[in-house]
Biopython code that builds the backbone (N, CA, C, O; Angstrom):
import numpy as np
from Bio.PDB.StructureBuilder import StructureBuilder

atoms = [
    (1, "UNK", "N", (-14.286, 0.851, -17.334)),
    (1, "UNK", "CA", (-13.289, -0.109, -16.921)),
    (1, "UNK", "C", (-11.964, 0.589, -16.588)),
    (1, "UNK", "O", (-11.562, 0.403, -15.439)),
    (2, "UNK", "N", (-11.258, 1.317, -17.344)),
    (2, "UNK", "CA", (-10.063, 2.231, -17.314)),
    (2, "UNK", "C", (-10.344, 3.262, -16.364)),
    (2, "UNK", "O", (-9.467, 3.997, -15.909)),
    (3, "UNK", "N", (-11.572, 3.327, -16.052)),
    (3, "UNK", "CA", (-11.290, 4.069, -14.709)),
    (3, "UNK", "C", (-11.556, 3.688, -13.631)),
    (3, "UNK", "O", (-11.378, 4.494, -12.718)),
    (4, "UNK", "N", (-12.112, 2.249, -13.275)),
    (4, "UNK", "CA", (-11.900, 1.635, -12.033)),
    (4, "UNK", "C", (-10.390, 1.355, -11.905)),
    (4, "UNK", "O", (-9.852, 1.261, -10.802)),
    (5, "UNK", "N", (-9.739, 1.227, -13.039)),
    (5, "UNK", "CA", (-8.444, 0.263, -12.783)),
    (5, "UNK", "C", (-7.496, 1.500, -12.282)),
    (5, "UNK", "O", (-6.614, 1.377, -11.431)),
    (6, "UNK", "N", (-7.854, 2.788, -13.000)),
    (6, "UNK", "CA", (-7.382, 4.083, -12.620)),
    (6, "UNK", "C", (-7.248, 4.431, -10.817)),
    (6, "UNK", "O", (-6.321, 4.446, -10.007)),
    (7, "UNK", "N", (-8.252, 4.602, -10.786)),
    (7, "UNK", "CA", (-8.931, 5.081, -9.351)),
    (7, "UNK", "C", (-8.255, 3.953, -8.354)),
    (7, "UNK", "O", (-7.991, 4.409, -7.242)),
    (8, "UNK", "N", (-7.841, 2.194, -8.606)),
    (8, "UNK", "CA", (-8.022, 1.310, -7.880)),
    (8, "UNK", "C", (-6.628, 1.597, -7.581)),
    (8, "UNK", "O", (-6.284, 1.449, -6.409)),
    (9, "UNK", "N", (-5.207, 2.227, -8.977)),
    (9, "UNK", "CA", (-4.252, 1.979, -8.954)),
    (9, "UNK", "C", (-3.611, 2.941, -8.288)),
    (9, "UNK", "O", (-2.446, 2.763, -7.936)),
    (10, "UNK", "N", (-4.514, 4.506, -7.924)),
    (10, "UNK", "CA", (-4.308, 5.329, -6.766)),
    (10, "UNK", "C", (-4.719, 4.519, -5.676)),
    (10, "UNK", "O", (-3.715, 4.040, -5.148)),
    (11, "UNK", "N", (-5.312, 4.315, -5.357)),
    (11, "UNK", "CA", (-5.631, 4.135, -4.179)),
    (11, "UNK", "C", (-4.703, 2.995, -3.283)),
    (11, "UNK", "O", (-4.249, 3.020, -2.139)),
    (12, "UNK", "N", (-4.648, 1.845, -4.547)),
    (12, "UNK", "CA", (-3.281, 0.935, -3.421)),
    (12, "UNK", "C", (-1.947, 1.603, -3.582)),
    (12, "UNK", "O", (-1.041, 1.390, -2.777)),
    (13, "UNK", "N", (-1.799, 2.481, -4.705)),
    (13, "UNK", "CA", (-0.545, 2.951, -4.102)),
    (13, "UNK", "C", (-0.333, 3.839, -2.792)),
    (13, "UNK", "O", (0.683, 3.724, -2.106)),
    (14, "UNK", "N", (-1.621, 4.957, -2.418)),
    (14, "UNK", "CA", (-1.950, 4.845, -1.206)),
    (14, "UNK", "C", (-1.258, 4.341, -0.351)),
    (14, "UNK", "O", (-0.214, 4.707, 0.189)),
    (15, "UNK", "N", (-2.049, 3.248, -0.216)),
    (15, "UNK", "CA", (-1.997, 2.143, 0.473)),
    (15, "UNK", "C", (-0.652, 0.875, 0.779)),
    (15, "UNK", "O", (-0.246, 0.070, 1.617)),
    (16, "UNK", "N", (-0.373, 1.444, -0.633)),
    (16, "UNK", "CA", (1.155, 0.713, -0.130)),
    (16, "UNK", "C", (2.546, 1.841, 0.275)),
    (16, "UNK", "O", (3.626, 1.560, 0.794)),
    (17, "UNK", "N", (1.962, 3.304, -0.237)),
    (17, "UNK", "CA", (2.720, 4.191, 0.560)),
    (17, "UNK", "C", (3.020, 4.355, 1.799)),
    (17, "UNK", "O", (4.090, 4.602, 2.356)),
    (18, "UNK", "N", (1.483, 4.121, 2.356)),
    (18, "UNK", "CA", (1.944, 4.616, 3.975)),
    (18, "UNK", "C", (2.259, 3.453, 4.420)),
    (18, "UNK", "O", (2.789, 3.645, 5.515)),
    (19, "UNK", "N", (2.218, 1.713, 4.054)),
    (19, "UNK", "CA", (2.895, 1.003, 4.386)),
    (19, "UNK", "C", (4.439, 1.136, 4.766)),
    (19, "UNK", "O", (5.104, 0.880, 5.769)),
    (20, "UNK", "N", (4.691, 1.642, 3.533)),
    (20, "UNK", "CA", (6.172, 2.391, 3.206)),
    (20, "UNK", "C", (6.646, 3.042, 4.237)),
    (20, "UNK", "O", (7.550, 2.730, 5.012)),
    (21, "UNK", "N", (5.531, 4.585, 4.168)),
    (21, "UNK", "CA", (5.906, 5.446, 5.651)),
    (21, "UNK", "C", (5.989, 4.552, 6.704)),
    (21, "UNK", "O", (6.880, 4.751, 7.530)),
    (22, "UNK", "N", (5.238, 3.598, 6.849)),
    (22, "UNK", "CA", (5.337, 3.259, 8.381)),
    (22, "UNK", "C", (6.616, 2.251, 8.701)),
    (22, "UNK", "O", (7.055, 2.136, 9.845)),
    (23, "UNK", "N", (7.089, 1.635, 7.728)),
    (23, "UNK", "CA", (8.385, 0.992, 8.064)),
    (23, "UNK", "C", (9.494, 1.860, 8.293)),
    (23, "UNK", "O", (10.362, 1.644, 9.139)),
    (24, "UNK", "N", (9.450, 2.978, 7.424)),
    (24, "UNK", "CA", (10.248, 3.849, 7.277)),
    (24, "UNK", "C", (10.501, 4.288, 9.038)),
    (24, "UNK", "O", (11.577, 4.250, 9.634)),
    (25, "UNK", "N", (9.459, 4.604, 9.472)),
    (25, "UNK", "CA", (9.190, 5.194, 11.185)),
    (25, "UNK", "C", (9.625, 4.676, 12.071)),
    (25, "UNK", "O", (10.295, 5.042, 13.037)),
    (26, "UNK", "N", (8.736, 2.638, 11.322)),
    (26, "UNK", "CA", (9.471, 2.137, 12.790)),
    (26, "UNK", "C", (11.275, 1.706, 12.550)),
    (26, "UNK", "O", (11.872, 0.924, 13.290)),
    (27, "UNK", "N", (11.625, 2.106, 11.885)),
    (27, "UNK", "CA", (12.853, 1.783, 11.375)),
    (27, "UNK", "C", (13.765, 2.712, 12.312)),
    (27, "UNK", "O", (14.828, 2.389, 12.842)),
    (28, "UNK", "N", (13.033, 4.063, 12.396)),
    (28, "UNK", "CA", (13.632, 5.149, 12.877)),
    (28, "UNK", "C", (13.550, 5.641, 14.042)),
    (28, "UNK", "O", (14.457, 6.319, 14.525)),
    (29, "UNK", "N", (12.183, 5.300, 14.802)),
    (29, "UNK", "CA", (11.644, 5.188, 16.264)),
    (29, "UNK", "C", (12.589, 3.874, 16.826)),
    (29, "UNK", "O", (11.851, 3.294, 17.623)),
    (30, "UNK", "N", (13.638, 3.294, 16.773)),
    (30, "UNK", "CA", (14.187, 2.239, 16.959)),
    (30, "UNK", "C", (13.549, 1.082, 17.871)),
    (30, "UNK", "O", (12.521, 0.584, 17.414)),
    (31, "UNK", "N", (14.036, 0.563, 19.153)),
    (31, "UNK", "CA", (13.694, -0.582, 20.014)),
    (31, "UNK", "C", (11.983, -0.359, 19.903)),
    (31, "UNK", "O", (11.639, 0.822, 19.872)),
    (32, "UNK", "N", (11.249, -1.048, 19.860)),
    (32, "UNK", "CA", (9.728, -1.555, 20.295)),
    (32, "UNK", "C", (9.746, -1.009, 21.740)),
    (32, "UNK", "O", (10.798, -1.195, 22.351)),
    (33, "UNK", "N", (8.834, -0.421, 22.329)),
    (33, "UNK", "CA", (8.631, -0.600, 23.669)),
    (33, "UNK", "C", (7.482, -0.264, 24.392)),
    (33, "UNK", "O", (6.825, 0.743, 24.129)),
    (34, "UNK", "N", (7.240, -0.933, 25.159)),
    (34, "UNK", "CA", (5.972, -0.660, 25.700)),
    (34, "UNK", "C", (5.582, 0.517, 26.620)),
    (34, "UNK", "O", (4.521, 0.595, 27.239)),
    (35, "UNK", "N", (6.623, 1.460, 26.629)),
    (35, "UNK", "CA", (6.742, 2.825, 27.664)),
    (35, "UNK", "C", (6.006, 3.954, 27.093)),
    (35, "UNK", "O", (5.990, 4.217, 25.891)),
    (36, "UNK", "N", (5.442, 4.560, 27.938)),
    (36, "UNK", "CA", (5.526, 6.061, 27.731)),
    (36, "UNK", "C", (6.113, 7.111, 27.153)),
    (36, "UNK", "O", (5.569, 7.903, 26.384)),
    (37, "UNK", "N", (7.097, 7.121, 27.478)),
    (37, "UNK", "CA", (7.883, 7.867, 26.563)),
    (37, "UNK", "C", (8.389, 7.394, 25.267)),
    (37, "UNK", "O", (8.763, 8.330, 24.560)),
    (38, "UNK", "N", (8.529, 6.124, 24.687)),
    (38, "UNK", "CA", (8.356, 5.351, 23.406)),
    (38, "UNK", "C", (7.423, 6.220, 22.700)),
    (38, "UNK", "O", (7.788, 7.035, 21.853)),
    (39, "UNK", "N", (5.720, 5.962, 23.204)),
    (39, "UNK", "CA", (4.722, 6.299, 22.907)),
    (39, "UNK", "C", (4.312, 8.190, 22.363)),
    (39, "UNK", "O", (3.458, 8.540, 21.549)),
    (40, "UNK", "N", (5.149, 8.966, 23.061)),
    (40, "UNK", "CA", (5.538, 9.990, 23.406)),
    (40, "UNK", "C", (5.764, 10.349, 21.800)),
    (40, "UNK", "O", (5.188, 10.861, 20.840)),
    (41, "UNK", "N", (7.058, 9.695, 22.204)),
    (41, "UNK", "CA", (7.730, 9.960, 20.678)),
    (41, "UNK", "C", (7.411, 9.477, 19.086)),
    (41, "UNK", "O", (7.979, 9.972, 18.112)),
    (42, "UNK", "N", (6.379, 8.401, 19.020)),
    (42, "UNK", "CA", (5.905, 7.768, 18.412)),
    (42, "UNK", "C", (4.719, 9.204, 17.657)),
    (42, "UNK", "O", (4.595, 9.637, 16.512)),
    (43, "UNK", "N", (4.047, 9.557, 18.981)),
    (43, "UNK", "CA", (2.723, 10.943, 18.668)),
    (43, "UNK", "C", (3.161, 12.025, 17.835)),
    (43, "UNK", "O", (2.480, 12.888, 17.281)),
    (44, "UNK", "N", (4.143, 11.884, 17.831)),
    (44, "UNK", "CA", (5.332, 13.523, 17.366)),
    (44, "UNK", "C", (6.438, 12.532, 15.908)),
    (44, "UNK", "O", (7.658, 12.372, 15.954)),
    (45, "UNK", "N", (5.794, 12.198, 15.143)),
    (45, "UNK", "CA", (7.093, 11.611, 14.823)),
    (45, "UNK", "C", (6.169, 11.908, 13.106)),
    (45, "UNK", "O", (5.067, 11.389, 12.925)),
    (46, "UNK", "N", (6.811, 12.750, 12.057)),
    (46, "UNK", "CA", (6.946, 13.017, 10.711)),
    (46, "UNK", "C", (6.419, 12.147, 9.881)),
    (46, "UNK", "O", (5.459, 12.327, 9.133)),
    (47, "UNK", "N", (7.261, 10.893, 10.064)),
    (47, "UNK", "CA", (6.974, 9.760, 9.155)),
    (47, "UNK", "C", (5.668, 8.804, 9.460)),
    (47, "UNK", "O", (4.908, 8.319, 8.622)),
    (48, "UNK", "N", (5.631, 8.700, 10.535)),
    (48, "UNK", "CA", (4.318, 8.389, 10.945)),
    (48, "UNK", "C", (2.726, 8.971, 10.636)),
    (48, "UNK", "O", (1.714, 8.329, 10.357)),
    (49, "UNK", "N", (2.917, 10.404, 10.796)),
    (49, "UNK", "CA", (1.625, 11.097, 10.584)),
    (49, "UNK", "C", (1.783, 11.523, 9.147)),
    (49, "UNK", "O", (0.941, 12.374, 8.861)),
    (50, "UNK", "N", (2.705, 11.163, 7.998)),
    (50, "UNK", "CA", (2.504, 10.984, 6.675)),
    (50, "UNK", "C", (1.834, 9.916, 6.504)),
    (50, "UNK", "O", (0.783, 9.990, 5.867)),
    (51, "UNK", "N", (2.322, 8.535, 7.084)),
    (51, "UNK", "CA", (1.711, 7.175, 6.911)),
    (51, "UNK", "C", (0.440, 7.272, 7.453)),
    (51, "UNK", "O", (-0.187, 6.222, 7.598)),
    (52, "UNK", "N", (-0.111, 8.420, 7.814)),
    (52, "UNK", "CA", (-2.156, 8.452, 8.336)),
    (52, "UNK", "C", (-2.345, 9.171, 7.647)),
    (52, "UNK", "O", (-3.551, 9.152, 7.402)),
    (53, "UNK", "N", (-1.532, 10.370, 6.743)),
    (53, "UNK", "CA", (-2.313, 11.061, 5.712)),
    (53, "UNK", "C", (-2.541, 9.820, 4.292)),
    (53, "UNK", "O", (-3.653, 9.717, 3.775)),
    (54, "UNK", "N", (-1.592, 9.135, 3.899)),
    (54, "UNK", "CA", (-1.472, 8.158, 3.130)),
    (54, "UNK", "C", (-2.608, 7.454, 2.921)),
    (54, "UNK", "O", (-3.377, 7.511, 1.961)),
    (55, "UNK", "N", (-2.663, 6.624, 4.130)),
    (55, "UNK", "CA", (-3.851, 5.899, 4.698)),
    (55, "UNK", "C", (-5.315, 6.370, 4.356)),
    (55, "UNK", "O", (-6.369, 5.944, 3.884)),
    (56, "UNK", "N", (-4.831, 7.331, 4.799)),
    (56, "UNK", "CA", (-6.408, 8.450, 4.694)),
    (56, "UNK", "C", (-6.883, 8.404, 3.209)),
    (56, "UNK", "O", (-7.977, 8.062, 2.759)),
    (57, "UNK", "N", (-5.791, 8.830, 2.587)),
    (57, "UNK", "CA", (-6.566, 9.437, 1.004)),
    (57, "UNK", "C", (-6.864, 7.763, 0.230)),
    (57, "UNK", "O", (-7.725, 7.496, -0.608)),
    (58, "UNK", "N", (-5.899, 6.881, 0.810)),
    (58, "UNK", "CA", (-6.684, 5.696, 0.028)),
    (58, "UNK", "C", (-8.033, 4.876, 0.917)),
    (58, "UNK", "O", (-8.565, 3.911, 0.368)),
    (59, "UNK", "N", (-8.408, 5.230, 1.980)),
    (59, "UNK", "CA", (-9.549, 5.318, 2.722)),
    (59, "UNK", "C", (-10.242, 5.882, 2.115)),
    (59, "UNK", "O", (-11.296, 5.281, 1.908)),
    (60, "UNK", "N", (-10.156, 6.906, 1.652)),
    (60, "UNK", "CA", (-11.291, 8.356, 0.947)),
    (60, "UNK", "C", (-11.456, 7.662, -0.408)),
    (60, "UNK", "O", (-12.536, 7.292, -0.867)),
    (61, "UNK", "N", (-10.099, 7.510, -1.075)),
    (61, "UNK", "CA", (-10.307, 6.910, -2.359)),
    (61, "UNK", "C", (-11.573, 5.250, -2.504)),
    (61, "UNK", "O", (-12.465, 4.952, -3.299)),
    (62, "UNK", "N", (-10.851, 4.422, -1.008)),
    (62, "UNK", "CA", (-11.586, 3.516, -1.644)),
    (62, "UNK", "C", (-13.263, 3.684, -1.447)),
    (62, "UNK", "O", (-14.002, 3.062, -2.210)),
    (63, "UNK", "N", (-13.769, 4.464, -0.495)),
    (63, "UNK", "CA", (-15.312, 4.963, -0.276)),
    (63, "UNK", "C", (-15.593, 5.131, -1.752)),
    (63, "UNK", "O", (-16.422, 4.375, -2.261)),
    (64, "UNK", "N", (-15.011, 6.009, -2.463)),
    (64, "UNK", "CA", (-15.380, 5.959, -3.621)),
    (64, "UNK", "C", (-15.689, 5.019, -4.533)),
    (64, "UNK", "O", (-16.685, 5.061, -5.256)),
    (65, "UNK", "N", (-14.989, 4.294, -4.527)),
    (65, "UNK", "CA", (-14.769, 3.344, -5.309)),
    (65, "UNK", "C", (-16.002, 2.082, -4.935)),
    (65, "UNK", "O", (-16.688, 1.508, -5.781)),
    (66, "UNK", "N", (-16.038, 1.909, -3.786)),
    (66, "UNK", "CA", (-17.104, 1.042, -3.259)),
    (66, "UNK", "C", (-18.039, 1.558, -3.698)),
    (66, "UNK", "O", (-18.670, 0.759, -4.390)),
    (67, "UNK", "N", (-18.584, 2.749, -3.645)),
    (67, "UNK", "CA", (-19.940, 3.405, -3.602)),
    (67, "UNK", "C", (-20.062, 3.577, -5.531)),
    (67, "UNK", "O", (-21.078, 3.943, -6.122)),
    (68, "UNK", "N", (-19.193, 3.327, -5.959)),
    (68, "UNK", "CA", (-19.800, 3.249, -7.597)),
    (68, "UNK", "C", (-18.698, 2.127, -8.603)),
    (68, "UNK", "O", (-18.153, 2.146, -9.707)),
    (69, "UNK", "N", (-18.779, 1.454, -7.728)),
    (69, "UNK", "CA", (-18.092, 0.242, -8.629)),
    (69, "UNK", "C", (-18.798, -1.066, -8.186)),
    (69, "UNK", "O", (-19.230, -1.223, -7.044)),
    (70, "UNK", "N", (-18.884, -2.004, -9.185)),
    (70, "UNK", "CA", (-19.099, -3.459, -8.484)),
    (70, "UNK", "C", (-18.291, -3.836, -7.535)),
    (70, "UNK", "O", (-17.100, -3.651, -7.785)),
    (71, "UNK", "N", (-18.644, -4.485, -6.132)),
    (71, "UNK", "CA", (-17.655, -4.825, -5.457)),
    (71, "UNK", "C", (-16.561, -5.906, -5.953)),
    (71, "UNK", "O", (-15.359, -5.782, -5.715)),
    (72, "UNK", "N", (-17.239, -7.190, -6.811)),
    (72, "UNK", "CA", (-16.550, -8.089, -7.416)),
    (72, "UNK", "C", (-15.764, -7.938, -8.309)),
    (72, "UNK", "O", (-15.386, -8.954, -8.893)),
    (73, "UNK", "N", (-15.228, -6.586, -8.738)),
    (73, "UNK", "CA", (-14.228, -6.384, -9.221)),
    (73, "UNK", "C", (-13.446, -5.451, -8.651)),
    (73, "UNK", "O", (-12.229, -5.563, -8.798)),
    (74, "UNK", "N", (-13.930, -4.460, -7.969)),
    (74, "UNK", "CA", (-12.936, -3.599, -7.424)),
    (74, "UNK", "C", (-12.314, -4.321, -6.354)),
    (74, "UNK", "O", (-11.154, -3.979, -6.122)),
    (75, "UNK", "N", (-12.841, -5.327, -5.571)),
    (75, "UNK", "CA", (-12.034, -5.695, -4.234)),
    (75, "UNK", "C", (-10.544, -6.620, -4.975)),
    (75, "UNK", "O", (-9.349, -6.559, -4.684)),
    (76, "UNK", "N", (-11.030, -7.153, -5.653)),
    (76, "UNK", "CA", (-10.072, -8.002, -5.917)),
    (76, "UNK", "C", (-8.739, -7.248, -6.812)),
    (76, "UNK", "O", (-7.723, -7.909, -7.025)),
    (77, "UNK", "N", (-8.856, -5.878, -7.280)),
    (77, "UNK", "CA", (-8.223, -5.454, -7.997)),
    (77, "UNK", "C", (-7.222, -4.789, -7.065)),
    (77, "UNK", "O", (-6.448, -4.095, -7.724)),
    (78, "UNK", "N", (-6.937, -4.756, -5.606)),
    (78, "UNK", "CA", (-6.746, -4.235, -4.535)),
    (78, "UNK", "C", (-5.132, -4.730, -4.684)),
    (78, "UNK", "O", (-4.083, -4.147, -4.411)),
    (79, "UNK", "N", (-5.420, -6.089, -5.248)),
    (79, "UNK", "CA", (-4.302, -7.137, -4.818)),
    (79, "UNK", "C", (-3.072, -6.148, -5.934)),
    (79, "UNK", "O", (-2.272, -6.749, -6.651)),
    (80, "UNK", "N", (-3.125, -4.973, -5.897)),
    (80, "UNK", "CA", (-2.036, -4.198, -7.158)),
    (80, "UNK", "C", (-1.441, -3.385, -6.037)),
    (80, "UNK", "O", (-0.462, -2.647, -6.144)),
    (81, "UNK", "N", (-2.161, -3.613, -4.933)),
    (81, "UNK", "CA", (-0.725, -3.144, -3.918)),
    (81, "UNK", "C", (0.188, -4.068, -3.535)),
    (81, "UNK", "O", (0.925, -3.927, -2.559)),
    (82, "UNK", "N", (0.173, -5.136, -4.353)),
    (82, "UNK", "CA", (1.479, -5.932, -3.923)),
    (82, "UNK", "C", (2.340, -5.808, -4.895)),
    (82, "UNK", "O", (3.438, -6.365, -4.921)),
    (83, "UNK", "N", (1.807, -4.934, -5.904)),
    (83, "UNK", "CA", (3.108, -4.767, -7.074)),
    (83, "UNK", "C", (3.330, -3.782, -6.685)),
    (83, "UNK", "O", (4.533, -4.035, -6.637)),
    (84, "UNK", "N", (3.263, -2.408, -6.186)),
    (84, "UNK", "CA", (3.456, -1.273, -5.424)),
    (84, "UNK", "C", (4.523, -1.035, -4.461)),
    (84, "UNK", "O", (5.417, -0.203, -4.308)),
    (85, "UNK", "N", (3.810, -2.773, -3.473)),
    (85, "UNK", "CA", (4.802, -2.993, -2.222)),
    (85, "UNK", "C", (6.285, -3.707, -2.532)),
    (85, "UNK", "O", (7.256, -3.650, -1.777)),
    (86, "UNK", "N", (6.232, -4.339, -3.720)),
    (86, "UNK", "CA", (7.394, -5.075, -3.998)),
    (86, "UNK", "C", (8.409, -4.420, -4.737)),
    (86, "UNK", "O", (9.617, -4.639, -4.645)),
    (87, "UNK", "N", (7.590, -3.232, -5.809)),
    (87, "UNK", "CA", (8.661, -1.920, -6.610)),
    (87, "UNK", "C", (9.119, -1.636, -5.354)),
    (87, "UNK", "O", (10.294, -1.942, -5.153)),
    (88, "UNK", "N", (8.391, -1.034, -4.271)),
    (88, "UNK", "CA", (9.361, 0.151, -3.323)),
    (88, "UNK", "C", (10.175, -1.229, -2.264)),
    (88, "UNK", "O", (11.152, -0.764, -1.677)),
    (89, "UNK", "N", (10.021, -2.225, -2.058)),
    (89, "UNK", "CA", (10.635, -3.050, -1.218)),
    (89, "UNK", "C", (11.749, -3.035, -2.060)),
    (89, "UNK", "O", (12.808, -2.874, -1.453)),
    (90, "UNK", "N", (11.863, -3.192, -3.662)),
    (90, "UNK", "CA", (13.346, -3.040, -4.600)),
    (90, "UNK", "C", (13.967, -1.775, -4.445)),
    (90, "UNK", "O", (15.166, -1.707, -4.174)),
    (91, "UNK", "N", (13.191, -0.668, -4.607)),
    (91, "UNK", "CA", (13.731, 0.776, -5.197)),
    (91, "UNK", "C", (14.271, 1.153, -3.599)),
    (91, "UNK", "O", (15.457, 1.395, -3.377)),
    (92, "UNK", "N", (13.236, 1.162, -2.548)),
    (92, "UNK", "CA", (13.097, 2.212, -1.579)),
    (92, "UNK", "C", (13.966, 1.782, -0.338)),
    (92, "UNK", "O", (14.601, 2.533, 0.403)),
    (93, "UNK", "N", (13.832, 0.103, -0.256)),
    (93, "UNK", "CA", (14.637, -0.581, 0.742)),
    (93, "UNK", "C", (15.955, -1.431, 0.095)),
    (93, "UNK", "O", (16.837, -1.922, 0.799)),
    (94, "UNK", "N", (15.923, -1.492, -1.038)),
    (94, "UNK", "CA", (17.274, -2.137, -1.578)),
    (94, "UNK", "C", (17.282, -3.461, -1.415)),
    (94, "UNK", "O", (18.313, -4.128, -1.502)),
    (95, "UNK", "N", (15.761, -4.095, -1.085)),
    (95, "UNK", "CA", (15.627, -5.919, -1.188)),
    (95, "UNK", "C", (16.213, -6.390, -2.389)),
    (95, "UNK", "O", (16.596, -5.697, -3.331)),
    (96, "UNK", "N", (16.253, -7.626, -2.281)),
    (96, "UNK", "CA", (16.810, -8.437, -3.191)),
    (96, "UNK", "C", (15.814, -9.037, -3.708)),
    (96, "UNK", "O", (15.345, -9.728, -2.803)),
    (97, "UNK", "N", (15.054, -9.212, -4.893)),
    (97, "UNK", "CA", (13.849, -9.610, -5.424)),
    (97, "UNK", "C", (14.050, -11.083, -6.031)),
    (97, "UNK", "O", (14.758, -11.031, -7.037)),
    (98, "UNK", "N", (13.620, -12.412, -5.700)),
    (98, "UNK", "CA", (14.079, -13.546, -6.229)),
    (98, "UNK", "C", (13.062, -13.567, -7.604)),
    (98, "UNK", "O", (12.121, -12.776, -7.537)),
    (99, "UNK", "N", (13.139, -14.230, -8.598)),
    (99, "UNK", "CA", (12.609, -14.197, -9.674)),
    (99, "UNK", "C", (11.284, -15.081, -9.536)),
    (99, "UNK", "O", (10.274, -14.833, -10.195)),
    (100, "UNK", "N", (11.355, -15.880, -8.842)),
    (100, "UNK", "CA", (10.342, -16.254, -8.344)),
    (100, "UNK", "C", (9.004, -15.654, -7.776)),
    (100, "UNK", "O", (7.960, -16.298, -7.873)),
    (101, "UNK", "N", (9.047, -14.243, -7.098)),
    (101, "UNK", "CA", (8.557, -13.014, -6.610)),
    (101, "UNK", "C", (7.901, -12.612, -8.094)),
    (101, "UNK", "O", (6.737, -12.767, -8.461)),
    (102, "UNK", "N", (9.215, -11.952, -8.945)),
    (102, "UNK", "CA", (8.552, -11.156, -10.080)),
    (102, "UNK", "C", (8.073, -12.031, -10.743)),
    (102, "UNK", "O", (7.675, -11.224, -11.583)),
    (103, "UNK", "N", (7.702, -13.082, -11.184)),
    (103, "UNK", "CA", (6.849, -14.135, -11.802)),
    (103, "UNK", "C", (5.400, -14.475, -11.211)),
    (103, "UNK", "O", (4.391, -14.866, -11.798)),
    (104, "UNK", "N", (5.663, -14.151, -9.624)),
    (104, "UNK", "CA", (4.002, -14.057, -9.192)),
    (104, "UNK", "C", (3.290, -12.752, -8.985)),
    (104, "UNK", "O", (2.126, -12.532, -8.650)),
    (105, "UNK", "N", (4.415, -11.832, -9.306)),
    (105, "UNK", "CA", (3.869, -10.597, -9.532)),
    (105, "UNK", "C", (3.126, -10.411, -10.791)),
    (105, "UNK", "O", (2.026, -9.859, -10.756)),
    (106, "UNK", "N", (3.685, -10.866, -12.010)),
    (106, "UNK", "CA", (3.069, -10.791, -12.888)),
    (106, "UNK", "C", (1.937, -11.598, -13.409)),
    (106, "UNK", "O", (1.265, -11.586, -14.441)),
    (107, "UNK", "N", (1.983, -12.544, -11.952)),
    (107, "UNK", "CA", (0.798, -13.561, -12.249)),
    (107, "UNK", "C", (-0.847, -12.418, -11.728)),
    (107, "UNK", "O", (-1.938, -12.124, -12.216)),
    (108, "UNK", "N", (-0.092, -12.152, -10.547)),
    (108, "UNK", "CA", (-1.219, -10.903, -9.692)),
    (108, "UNK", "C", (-1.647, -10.160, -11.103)),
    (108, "UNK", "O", (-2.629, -10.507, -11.759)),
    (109, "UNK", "N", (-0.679, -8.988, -11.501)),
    (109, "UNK", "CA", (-0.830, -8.458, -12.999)),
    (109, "UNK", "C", (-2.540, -8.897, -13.800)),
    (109, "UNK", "O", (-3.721, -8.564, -13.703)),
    (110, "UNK", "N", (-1.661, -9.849, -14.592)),
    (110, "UNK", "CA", (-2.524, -10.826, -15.351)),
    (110, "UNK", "C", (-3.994, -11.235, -14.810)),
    (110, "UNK", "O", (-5.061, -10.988, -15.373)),
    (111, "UNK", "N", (-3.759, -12.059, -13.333)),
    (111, "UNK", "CA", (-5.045, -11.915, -12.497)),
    (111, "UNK", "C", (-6.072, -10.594, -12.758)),
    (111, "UNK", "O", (-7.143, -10.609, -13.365)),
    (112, "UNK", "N", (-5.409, -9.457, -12.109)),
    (112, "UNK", "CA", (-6.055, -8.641, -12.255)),
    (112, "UNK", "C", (-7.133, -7.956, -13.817)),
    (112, "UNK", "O", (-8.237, -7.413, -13.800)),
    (113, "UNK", "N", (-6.446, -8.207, -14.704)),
    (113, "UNK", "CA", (-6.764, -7.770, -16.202)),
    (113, "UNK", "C", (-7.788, -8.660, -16.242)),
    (113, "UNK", "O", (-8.933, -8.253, -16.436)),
    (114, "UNK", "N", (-7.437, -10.359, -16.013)),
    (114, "UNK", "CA", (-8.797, -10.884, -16.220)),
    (114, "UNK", "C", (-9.795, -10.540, -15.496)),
    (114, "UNK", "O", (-10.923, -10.450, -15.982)),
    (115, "UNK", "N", (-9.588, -10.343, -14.476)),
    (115, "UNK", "CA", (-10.823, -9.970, -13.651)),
    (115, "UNK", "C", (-11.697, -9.144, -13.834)),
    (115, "UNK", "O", (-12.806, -9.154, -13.298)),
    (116, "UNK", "N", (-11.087, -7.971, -14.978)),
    (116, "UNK", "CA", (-11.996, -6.619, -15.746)),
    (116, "UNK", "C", (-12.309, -7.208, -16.845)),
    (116, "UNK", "O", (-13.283, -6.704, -17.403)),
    (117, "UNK", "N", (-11.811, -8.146, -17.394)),
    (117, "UNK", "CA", (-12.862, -8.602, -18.713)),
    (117, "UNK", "C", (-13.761, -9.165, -18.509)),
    (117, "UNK", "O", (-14.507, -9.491, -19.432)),
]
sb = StructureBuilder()
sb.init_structure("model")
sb.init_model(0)
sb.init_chain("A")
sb.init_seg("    ")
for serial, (resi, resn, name, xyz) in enumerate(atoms, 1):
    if name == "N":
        sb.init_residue(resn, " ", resi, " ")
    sb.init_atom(name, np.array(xyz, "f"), 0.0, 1.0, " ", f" {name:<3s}", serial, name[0])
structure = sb.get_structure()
């Protein structure tokens, strides 16, 4: 059990990392655009091709995880990248977290624990 929850809690952080990276990018690649040279710069860009190594290792991670876990518990245990995404939306972007948020975070939490018993 402690090591699905292990393995599950790499992997969405993963997963909510390169989320991370990738806001971070388009934050920094500025206007949207549908050009060429947008695109250009998009191919060449740091933060971006961290957010596919990111991607990657919780891709790799979750193969694992599929291939020797029940699916009915590992999929659902996934939902711990939204506590991941909401720490770094506080820490990393300086959101404003309504209490309302951290109360269904800890509902996710809780969710999750039952779901391994």
């Amino acid at each position: 059990m402690w090591k699905l929850i292990g393995l599950v809690s790499l992997q969405t952080f993963f997963l909510a990392g390169g989320q991370v990276l990738l806001k971070i990018a388009m934050q920094q690649l500025g206007k949207f655009e549908w050009t060429w040279a947008y695109f250009k710069t998009v191919l060449v860009d740091w933060w971006l091709l961290a957010c596919g190594i990111s991607f990657g290792f919780a891709a790799v991670l979750w193969l694992y995880i599929i291939k020797r876990f029940p699916f009915s518990q590992a999929y659902p245990l996934t939902s711990m990248a939204f506590v991941f995404g909401m720490i770094a939306a506080w820490l990393v972007f300086g959101e404003s977290i309504p209490l309302s948020r951290w109360i269904g975070l800890i509902m996710v939490v809780a969710g999750c624990f039952l779901i391994m018993r």
